[in-house]
N, C-alpha and C positions, 0 to 999 in steps of 0.2 A: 085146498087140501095140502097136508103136511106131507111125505113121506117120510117113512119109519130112519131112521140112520145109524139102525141095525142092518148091516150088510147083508144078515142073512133072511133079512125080512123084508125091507124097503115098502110094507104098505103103505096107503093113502089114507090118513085119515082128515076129519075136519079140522079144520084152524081153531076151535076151540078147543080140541081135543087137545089133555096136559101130559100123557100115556098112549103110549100106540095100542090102537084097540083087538091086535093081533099079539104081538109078543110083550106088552106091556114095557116097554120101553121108554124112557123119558122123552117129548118132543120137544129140541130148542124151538125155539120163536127167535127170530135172529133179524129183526126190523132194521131194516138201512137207510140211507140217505143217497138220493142219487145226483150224481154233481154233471153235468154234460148236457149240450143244449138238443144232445139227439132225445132227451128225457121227455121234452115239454110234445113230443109228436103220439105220446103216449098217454092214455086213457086210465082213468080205475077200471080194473078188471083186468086189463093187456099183461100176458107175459113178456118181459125179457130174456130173448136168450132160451127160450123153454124154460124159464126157471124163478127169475122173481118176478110177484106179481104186484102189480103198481096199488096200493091198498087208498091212496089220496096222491095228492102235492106230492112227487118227486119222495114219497116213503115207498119203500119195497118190505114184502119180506120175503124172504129165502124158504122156497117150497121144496127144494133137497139139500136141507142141510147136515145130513151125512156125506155130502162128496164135497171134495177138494175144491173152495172157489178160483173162476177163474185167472190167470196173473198173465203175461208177459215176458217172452224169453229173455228180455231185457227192462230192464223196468224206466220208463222214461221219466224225464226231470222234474215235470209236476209233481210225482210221488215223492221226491228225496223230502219236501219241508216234514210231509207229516211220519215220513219214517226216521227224521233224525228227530223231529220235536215229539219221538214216542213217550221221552221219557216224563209226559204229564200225563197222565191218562185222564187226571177228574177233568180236564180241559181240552185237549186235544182227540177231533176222533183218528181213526185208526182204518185205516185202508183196506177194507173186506176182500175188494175183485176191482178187475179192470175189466171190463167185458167191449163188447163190439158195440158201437152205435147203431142204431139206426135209422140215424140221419144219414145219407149215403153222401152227405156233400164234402168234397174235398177239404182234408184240416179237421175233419169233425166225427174224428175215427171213433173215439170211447166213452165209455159211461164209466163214471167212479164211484164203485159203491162201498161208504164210511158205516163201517158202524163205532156205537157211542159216542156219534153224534149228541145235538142236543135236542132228542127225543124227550117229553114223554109219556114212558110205557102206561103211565096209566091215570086216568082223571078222575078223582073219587066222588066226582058228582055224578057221574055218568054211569056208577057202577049200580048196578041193580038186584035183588035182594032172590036169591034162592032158597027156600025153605032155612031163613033164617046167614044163610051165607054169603056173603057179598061176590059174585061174579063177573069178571076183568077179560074173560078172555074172547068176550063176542066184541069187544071196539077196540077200535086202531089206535095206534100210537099218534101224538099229537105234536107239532110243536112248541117246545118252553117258550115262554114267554121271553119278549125280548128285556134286555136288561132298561132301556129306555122309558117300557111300557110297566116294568114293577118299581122304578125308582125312587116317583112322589112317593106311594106311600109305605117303605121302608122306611123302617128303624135305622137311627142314624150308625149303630156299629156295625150293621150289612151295606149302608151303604159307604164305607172307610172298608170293607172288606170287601169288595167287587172291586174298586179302583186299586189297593192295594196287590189283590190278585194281576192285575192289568198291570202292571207296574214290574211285579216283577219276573211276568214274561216277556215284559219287553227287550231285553238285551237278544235273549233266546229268540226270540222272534225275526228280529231288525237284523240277526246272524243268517238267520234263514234269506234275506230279505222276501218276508209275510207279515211284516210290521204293521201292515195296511189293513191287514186282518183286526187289528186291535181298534180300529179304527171306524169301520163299518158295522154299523148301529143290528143291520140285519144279520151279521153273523155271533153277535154279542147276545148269549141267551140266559140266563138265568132259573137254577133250581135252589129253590131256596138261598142259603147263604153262596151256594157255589156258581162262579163264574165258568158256562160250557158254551165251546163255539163249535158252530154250524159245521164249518168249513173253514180251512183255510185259503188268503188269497194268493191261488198258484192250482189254476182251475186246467183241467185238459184242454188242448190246442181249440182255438176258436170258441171256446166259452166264454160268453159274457160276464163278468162279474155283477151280483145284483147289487143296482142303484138307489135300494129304497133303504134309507138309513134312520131314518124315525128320526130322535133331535138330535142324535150325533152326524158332527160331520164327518165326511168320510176321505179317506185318502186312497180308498180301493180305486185301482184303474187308473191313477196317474203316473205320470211318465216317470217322475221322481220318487226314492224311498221317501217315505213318512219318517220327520223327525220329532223329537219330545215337544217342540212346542206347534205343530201339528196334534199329538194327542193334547195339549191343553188344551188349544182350541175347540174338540169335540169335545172336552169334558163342559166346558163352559156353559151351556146350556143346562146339563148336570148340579153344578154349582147354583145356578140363580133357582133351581128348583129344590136343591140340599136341605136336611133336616137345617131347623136354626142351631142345634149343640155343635152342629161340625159345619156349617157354611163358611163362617169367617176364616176358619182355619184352611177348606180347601179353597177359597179367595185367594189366600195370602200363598198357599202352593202352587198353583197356576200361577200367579204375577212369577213364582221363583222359576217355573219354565219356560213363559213366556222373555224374561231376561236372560235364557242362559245360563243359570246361576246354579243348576241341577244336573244331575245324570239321572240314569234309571235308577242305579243303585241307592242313592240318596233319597230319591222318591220315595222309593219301597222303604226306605227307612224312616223317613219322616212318617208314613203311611202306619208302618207300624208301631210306631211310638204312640200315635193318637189311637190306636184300636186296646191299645194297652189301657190307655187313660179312661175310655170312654168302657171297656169291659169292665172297669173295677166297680161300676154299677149294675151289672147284671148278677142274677142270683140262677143257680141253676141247681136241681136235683140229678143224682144218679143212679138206675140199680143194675147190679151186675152180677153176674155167674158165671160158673167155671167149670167145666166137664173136661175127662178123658176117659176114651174108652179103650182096648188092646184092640178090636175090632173081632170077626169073626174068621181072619186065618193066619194071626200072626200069633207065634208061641212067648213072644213077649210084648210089652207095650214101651217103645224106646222117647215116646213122648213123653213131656214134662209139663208142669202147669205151676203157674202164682197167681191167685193160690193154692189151697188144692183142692182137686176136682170135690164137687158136690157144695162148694163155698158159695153162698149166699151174700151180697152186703148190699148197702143200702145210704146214702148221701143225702140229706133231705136239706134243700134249703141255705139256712145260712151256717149250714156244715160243712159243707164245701170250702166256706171260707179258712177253720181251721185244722181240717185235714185234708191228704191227699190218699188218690188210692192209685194200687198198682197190680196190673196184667199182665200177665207173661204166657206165651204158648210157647215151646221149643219142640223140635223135632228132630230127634236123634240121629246121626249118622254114624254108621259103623258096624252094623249088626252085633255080631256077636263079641266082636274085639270093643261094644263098649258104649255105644251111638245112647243109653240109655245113662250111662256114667257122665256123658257129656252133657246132656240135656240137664240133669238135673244139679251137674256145678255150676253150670252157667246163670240157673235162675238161682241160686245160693249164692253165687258173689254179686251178681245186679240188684239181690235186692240187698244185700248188706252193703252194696257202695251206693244206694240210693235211698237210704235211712234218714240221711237227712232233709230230703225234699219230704220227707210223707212225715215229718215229725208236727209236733201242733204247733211248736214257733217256728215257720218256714221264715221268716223276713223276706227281706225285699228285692228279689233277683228277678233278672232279666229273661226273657225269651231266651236270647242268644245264650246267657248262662245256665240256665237249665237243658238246655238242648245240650250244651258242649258235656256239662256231666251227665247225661243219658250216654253221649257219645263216649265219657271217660269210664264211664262202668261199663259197657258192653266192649269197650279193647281189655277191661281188666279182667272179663270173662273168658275173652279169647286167651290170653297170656296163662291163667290156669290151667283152662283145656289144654294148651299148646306144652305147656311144662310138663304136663301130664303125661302127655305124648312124646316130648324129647327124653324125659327120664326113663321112660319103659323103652326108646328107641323106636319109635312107631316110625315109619317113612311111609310114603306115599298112602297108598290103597289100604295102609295097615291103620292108619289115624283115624280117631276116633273126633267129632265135632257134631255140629247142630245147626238149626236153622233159627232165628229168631223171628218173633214180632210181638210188639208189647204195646200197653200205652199207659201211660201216668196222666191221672186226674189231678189236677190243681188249679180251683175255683173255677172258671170261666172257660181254663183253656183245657184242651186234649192233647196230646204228645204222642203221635205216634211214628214208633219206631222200628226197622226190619232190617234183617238181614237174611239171603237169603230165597225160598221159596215159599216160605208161611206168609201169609198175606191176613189185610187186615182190608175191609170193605167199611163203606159208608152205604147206611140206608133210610130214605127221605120217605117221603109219603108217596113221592113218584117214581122213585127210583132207586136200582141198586148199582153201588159204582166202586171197582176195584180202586183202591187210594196207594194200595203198594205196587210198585212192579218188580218182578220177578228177577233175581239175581243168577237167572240161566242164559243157557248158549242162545237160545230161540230170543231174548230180549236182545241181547247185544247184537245178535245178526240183524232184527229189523233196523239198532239204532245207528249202525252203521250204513244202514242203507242197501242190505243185500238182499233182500227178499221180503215177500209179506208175512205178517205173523201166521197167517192160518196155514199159510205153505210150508212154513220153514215146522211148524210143526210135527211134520211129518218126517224131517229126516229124522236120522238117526243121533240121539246122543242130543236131542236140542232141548231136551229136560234136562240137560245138565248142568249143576249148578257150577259157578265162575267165582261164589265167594261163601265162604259159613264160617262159624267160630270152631276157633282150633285148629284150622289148618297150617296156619304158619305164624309169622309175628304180628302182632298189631298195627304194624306201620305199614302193611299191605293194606288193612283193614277200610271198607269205604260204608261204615253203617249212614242208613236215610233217617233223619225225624225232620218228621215234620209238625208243624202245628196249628191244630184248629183251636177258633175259638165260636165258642156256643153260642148261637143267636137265635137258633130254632128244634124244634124237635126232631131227636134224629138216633138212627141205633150204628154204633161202631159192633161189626164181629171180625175176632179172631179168630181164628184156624189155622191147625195145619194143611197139609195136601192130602188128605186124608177125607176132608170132607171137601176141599177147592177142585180138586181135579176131577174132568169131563165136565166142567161148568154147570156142577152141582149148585152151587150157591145162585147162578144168574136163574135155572132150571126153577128152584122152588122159592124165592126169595118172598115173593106175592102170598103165597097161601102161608108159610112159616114165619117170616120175620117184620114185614110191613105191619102187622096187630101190633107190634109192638110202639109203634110211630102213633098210629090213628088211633090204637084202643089202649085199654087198660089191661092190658095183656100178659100175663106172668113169666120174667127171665128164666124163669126154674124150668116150665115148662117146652120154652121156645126150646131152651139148649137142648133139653135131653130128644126133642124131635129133630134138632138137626142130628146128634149122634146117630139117631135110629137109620133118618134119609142117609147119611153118610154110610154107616154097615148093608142099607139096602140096595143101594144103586153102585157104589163103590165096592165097598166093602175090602178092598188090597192092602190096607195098611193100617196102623192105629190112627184113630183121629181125637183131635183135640177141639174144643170148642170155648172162648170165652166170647159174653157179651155185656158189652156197654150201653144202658139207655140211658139216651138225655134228654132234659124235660125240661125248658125255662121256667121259672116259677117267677121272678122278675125282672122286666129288660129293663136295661138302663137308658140312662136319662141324662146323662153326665156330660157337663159341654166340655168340648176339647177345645183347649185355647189359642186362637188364632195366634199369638206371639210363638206358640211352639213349633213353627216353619221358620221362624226369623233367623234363628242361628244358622240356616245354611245360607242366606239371603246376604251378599257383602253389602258393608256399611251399614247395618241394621243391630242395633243389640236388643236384645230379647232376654228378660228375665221372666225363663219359662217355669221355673218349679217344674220342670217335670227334665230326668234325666236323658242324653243321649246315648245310653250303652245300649236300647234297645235294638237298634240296626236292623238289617233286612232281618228277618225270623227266621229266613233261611238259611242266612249266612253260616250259622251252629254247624251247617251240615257238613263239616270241613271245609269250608272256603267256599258253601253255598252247596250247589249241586254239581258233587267232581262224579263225574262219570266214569266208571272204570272202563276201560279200553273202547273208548268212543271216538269219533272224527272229531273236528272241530264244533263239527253243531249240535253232533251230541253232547260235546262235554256243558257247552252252555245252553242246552236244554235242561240239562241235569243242575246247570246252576239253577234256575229255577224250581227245578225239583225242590227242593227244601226250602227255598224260598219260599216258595210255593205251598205245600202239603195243602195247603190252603189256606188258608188265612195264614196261607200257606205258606205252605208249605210253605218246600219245602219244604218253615221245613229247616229242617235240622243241616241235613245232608249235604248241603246242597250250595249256597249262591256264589259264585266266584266271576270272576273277570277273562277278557275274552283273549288277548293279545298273544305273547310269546306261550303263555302255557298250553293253549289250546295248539299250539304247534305242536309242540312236545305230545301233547295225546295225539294229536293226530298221527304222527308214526309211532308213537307205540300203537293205537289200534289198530295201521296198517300192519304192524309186525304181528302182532295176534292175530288180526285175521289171516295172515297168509300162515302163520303157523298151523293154528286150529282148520284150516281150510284145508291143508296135506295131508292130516291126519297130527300131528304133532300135538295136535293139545293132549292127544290121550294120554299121553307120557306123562302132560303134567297134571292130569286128574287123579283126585283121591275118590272112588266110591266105598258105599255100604247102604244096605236097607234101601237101595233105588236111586239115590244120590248118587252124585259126583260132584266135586269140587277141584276147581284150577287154579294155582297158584301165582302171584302176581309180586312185583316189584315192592320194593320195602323203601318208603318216605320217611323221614324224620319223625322225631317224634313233639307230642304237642306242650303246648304250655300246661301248665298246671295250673288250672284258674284258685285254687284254693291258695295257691302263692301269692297271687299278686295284691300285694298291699297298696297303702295310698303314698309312699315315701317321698319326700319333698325330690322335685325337679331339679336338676340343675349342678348336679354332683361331679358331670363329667367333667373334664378339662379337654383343650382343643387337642392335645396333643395324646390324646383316648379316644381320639375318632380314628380309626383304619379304613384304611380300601379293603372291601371286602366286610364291613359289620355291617350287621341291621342295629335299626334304631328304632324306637318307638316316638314320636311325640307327642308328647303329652301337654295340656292346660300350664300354660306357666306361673309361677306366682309372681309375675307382674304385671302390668299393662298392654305395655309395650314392647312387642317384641318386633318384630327384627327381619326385616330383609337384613338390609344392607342399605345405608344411605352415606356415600363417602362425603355429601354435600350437607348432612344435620350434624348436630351437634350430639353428644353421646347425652341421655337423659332427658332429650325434648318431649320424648313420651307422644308421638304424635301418629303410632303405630294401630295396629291392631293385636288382636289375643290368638293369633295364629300363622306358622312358620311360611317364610315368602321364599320361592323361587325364582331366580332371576334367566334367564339365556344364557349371558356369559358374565366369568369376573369383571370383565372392563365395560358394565353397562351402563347407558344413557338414563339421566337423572329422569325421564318421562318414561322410561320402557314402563309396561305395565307386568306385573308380578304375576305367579304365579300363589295359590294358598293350598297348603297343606293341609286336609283337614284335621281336626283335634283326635288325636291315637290312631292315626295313620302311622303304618309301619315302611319305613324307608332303606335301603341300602347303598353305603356310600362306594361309589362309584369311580373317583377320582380327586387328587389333592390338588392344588395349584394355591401362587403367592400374587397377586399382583397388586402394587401399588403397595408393597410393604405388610399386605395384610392375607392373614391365612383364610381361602376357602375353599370350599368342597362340595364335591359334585354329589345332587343326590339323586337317585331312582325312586319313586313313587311305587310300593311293591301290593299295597291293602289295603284297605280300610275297614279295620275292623269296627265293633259299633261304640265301643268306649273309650277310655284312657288304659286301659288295660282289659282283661280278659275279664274279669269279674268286679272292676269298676266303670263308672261313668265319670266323662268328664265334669270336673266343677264348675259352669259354667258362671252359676250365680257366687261361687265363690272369691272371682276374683277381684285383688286389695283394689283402694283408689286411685285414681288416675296422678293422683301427688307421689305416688310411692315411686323410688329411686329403679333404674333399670339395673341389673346384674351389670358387674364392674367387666367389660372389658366388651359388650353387648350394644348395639347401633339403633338405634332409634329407624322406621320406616319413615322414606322421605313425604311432605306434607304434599307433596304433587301428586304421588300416587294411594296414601290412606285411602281405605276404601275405595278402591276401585281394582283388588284383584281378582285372579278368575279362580273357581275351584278346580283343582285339581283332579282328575281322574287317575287310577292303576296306567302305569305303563309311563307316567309323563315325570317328565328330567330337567335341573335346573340347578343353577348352584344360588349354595348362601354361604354366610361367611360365619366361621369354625366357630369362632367365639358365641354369635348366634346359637349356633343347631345345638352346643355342649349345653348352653344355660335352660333347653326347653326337652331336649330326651337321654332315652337314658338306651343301655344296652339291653337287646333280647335273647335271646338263645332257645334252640330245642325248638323251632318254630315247624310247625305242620305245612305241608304243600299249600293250601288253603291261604294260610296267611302267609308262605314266602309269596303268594300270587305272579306277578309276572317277573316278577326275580328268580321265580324255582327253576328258570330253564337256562 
């Protein structure tokens, strides 16, 4: 039995029951996972606690989920990973209750119970046929299949899309130290294209972590953190089972982490380079629709939509290929002083700065380029709004803005982007799963580690938004995209809060939007039933509704070429035809996934955020590095939280229409990828490098470039195609170098002469994914190994060619001036994101 979670009813009804059969009231179904070894003393049938009942294996579900679950005056250590790693929801579950054991044995006080987990909710073979209507709600929730056990027979671009996933949570993870988690086979589960884990490893006092890892090996349980060539190792098995279009390719990435020769970041990027290559083979259809309603007690409708409400369209096939299509829902803030003015400038300048992605000649741009102008139209939205509002003199509470979430179609992949509280879901055959997280006070408290989400729900003010457009400059701005790429059937919805709040969409998701997945189901129709559920059960505000179906029509086939790992691999050359500017996916996100006012492990959870989105994300938003900046958020978040915690945020909140928004520090501002050209290398002169510039470098147009070799001759050419690091000016003719990678953005650090010769210390600050922001390196472009070196530039000595290491963010090293001038060039107006651990 359910009880009712209407306060003023609290009947019992049956677990099938979808409506309380007293005041007709929606019944959540709230399925959990219970982590603690008091669990295994428990039966199907047995309550915990009076409250949840054990339905199989360690699944509960919450028989009064109208009350508060239980939590902790203080909340102990095992909780922090999965409250600071909140910031992935499609991957990470989320901490429901801490409840009492009972196991009475000393050390073995709690039950942890996770929900979105990797349940799941429903098995459509199992469902059974009611006067014509499929019914789901007489069987339990299951667990997903483990990622081991759906491997062989995946499609080779889901399987570059689960290990890429894996890749780049990893930083995020190994911060937590729960790296071990990525590692054991039994928490690695799979829903469709999407990688969900069980649990992570960072179990309550005296639990055991489970041992059974299918054919990965695992690092759960040992004494030491899991390092990158620990994950090769378990992927290996993976590998010799790999489609044949992508085996040779993830062969030759494993050898690249089994030597050391990678980082996470790398990974993820080699990762995404091949899902790019191997997606140009897939065909996919889409059809979409667009509602808005005013609702039934608001005297206006402050929501906006693109297109507009009642739009029909339709993507069939190999149309996809020459268009793109675009969705927009906004949600007005400001009431009267305008929140409807705002919404709908915002979707008039995004879609006129994004004219040119949806035009019939797109060419050939990048993940990471397309994500950066999502991100440069939604700050060019904000800066209208904002202008709007400094002209009329709006201050605080008087500013009128909006909430975003959008996604752009183009061929294969999804782009989804938010700001905000509008939210934007994924929904599979088995499940529904928020893919946005919420740009409110109740988010940043979990990921800060202060409480649980269902708790903090409750205070006061924890709907309250922390970021929307319009409120201040753009260079406070932290919009998320991220990006999927299509490999299975699946429906993205838009919304505002209008129809997302009281977990509407999780409530009816099964009966309204799942047809659309399994059946031949009409967009026109789903939408205008979510409006209705939304004015019925809701009904406080306007709501908006867009939806995305996707439907493969052909999966690709398309081999990824093992050579296209070789260029991070030293001493290897690799003429891949296929460009490096695709980088992590995430990385777009500003610098990956910057977390606003987060600890250190939020911030690089958040790098994954956009990394991630899924195929991720990511993700736009999102991927960045861990070192000096993560200091810097670290006390900024402590400063907001102690702020906001006194009461002080109020001061800096703007509300209207139910919102609130808080204002936040102002970053530099970003490149203009539409700038950067391909202009030849090598313009600078040594005495154009300062203390204090950043640098770019770039592909050189010669061979041989240049540590420093005081011991070769100048034009021996016995170098490599990318800039060396040394320890110090006076080094030994065997130190081994350090490598730059190609459009790594650097900051010089320090000058020094010795031995007659000028050189310069430099900081490792990024690694963005190309030679520039909207190019790739030329890899196969460079002349022949005969060609002369730039005049005043040192040959690398023949003792150390090929043998340096790559370089990571955060890492310092000098080379000599004549060098660095012949291979970069100067950048400016660089975003936090790419100053990376130079921003602090």
């Amino acid at each position: 039995m359910i009880n009712c979670p209407n306060p003023t009813c609290r009947a019992a009804n049956p677990e099938g029951s979808k409506r309380c059969q007293v005041c007709q009231s929606a019944l959540p179904h709230r399925y959990l996972w219970g982590v603690g070894d008091g669990v295994a003393t428990l039966k199907p049938g047995d309550l915990l606690n009076q409250r949840y009942l054990l339905k199989s294996d360690r699944i509960f579900l919450d028989t009064h989920p109208g009350l508060v679950p239980e939590s902790l005056p203080e909340l102990p250590d095992f909780l922090m990973p999965y409250l600071h790693l909140s910031a992935y929801p499609l991957h990470t579950p989320r901490p429901y209750a801490v409840v009492a054991s009972p196991n009475k044995e000393p050390g073995k006080n709690y039950v942890l119970m996770l929900e979105s987990s990797a349940l799941s909710e429903i098995e459509p073979e199992l469902g059974s046929e009611l006067g014509g209507v499929r019914d789901y709600s007489a069987q339990s929730p299951s667990l997903l299949p483990e990622l081991s056990a759906s491997w062989a027979g995946a499609p080779p671009l889901r399987q570059l899309s689960w290990l890429w996933q894996i890749a780049c949570l990893w930083d995020a993870f190994d911060a937590e130290q729960v790296a071990a988690t990525l590692l054991n086979g039994y928490f690695l589960r799979v829903d469709g294209s999407i990688l969900r884990l069980l649990e992570l490893a960072s179990p309550p006092p005296g639990h055991e972590l489970p041992q059974r890892t299918a054919q990965l090996g695992s690092a759960a349980g040992a004494s030491r953190q899991p390092t990158l060539m620990d994950l090769s190792r378990s992927w290996q098995p993976l590998v010799e089972s790999a489609h044949p279009a992508v085996r040779a390719f993830l062969d030759r990435l494993c050898e690249g982490l089994d030597r050391q020769q990678l980082n996470a970041e790398q990974l993820s990027e080699q990762l995404s380079q091949a899902i790019s290559v191997c997606a140009q083979g897939q065909v996919v259809s889409y059809d979409m629709a667009m509602y808005t309603d005013q609702g039934p007690t608001r005297k206006r409708n402050e929501d906006a939509c693109y297109p507009a409400s009642g739009t029909l369209s339709r993507l069939t096939g190999e149309q996809t290929r020459a268009a793109s299509q675009l969705l927009i829902v906004c949600d007005g803030i400001g009431g009267h002083q305008g929140g409807d003015v705002a919404s709908k400038l915002a979707i008039a300048t995004i879609e006129s700065r994004l004219q040119p992605l949806l035009s019939a000649d797109q060419g050939e741009l990048s993940a990471t380029e397309i994500s950066l102008t999502i991100e440069a139209a939604i700050c060019a939205a904000n800066d209208e709004i904002s202008a709007q509002n400094d002209q009329a003199q709006r201050q605080a509470r008087d500013r009128m803005g909006t909430t975003l979430v959008m996604a752009l179609v183009r061929g294969a992949d999804v782009y989804i982007a938010h700001l905000g509280d509008s939210r934007a879901y994924r929904i599979s055959a088995r499940n529904c799963q928020q893919v946005t997280l919420d740009d409110d006070v109740a988010s940043r408290q979990v990921r800060m580690g202060g409480s649980l989400y269902r708790e903090v729900l409750l205070q006061p003010g924890s709907g309250s938004l922390i970021q929307a457009l319009g409120m201040s400059s753009s260079q406070t701005l932290r919009p998320t995209v991220q990006r999927f790429v299509m490999d299975e059937d699946c429906v993205f919805l838009l919304c505002s809060d209008g129809l997302s709040d009281s977990d509407r969409v999780e409530q009816f998701w099964q009966q309204t939007l799942r047809p659309l997945v399994i059946e031949e189901q009409s967009t026109a129709k789903v939408g205008k039933e979510l409006i209705d559920l939304a004015n019925k059960y809701n009904g406080h505000d306007n709501v908006t509704v867009g939806l995305l179906s996707a439907k493969v029509v052909r999966a690709s086939d398309r081999i990824v070429p093992r050579e296209l790992a070789s260029d991070t691999i030293p001493g290897t050359i690799g003429a891949t035809g296929v460009s490096n500017r695709e980088g992590a996916s995430g990385r777009a996100h500003r610098g990956a996934t910057r977390i606003q006012d987060a600890t250190p492990a939020a911030d690089s959870a958040d790098t994954a955020r956009t990394k991630l989105g899924a195929p991720i994300a990511t993700a736009s938003k999102s991927p960045l590095k861990i070192g000096a900046v993560l200091l810097l958020l670290a006390a900024l978040g402590g400063t907001l939280y102690v702020l906001f915690s006194n009461g002080f945020g109020s001061r800096l909140a703007f509300s209207g229409g139910g919102n609130t928004v808080s204002s936040t520090a102002e970053p530099t501002p970003a490149i203009n990828p539409s700038n950067s050209g391909r202009e030849r290398v090598g313009t600078l002169s040594p005495a154009d490098i300062k203390v204090g510039a950043y640098l770019r470098i770039r592909q050189s147009d010669f061979p041989g470039i240049v540590g420093s070799a005081p011991d070769e001759p100048t034009g021996s050419n016995t170098g490599t195609s990318q800039l060396l690091l040394y320890p110090n000016p006076t080094l030994a003719e065997r130190t081994i170098p350090g490598t730059i990678p190609t459009g790594g953005i650097v900051r010089v650090v320090e000058q020094a002469t010795a031995d007659k010769t000028a050189w310069v210390r430099l900081k490792l600050c990024s690694i963005p994914s190309g030679t520039s922001l909207s190019d790739a390196p030329a890899e196969t472009d460079t002349p022949a190994a005969k060609d002369p070196l730039p005049p005043g530039s040192v040959a690398v000595p023949k003792s150390v060619a090929g043998k340096s290491m790559m370089l990571s963010p955060n890492a310092q090293g000098w080379a000599l001036a004549p060098n660095v001038a012949a291979v970069a060039e100067p950048v400016k107006g660089l975003q936090p994101s790419q100053q990376g651990t130079c921003g602090s």
